[in-house]
Backbone as JSON, one array per atom type, in Angstrom:
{
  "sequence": "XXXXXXXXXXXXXXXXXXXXXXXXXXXXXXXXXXXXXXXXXXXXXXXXXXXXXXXXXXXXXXXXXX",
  "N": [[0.85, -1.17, 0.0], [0.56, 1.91, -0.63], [1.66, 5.99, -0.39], [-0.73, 7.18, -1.63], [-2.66, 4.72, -1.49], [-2.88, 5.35, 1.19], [-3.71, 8.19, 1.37], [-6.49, 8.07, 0.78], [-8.08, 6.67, 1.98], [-7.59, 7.34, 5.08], [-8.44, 9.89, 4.45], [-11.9, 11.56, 3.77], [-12.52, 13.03, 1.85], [-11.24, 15.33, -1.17], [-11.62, 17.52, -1.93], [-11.57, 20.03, -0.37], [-8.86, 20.85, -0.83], [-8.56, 21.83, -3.27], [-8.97, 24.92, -2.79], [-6.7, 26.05, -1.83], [-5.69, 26.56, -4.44], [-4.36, 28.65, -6.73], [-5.0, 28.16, -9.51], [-8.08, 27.33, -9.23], [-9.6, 29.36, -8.44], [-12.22, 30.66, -6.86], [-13.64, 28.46, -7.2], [-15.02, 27.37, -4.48], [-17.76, 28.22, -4.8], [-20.94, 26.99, -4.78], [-21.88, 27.94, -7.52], [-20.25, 27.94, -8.98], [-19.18, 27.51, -12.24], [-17.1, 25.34, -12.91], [-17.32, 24.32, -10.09], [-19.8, 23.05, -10.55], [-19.07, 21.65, -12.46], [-18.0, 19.48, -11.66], [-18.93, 18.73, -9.42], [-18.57, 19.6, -7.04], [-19.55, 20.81, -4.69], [-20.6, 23.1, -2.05], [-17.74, 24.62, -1.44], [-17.51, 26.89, 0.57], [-16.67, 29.19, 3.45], [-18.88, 28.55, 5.63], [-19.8, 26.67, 5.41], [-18.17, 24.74, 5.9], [-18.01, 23.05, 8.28], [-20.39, 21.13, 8.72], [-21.91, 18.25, 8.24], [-20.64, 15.34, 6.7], [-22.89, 12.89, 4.23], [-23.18, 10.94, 4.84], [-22.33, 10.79, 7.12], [-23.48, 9.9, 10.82], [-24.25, 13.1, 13.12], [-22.26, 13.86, 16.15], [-22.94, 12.71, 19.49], [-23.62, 15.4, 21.38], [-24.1, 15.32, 23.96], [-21.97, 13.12, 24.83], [-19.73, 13.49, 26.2], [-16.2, 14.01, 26.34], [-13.63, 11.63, 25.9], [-10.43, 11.72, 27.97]],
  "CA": [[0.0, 0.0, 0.0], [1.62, 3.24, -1.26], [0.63, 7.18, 0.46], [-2.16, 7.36, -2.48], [-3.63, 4.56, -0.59], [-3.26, 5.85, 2.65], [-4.36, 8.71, 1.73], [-7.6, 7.75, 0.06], [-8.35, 6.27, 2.73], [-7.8, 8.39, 5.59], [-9.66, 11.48, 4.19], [-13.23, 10.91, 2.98], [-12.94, 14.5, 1.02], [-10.04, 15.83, -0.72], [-11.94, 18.73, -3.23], [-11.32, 21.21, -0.19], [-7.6, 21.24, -1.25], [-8.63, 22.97, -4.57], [-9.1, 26.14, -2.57], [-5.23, 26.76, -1.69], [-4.44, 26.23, -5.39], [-4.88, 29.66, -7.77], [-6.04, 27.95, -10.68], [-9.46, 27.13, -8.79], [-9.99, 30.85, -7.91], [-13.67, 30.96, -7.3], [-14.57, 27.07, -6.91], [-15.96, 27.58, -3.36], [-19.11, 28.84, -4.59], [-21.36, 26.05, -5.75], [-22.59, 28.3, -8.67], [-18.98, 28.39, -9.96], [-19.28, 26.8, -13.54], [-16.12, 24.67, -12.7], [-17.75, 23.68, -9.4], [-21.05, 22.27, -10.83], [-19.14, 20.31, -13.44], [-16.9, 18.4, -10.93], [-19.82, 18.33, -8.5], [-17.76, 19.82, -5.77], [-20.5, 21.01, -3.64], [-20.23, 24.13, -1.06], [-17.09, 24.67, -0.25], [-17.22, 28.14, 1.36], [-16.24, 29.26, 5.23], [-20.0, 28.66, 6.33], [-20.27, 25.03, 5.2], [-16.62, 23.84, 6.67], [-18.28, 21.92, 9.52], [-21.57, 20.71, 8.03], [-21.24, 16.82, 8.55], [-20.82, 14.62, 5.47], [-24.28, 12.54, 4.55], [-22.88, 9.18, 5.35], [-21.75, 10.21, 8.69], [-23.99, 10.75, 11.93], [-23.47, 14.03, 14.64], [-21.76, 13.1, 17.79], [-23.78, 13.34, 20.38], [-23.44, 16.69, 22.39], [-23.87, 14.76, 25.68], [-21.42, 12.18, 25.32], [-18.48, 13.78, 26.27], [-15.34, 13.72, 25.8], [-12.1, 10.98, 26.79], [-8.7, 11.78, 28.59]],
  "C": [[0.89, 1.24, 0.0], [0.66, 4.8, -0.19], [-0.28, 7.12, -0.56], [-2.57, 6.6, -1.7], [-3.99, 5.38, 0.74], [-3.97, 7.0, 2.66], [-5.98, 9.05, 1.48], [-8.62, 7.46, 1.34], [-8.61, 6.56, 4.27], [-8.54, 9.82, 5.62], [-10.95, 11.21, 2.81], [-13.25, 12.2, 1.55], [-11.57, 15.28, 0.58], [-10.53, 17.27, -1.94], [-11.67, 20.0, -2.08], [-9.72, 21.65, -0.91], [-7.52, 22.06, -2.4], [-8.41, 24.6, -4.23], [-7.98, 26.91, -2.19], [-4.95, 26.49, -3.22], [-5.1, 27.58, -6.37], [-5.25, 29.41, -8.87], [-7.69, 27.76, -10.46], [-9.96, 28.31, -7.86], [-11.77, 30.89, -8.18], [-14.05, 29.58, -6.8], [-15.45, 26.77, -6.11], [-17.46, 27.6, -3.76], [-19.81, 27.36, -5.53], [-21.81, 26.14, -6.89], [-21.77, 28.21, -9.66], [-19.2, 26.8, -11.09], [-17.92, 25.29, -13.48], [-16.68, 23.65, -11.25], [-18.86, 22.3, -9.86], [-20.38, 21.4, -11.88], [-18.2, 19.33, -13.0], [-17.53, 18.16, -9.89], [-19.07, 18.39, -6.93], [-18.53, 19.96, -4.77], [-20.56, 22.37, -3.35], [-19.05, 24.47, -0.62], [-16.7, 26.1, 0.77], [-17.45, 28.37, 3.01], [-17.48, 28.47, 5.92], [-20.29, 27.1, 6.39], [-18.88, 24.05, 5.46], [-17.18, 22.37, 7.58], [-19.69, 21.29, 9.46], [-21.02, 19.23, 7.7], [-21.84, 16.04, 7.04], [-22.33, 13.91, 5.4], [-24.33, 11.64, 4.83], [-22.58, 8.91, 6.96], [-22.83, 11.07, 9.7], [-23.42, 11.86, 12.76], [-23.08, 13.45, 15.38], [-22.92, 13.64, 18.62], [-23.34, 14.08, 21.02], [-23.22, 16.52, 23.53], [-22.7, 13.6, 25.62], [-20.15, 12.61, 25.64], [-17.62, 13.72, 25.94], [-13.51, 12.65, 26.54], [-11.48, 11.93, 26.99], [-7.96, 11.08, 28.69]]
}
């Protein structure tokens, strides 16, 4: 298993990385013509922490280990 696996595998999402790169100036916005044809989504400040659709919230009450 090579880092491509690992990292495939480790991160469910890797289209935020587009947004440090200056050719994808704009992509953020889901209206951006480049967005909708790579089906990027949202990626702007507001929708950072908006939980994927495969994965449940944590629960609020369950605290947290030490």
């Amino acid at each position: 298993m090579g880092w491509d696996s690992c990292f495939d595998l480790l991160f469910q999402d890797h289209d935020v990385l587009m947004l440090f790169h200056s050719k994808f100036t704009g992509i953020e916005d889901p209206d951006h013509p480049a967005n909708q044809s790579m089906g990027v989504g949202d990626l702007r400040e507001a929708a950072w922490f908006d939980p994927f659709d495969n994965r449940s919230i944590r629960d609020p009450r369950r605290g947290f280990r030490r």
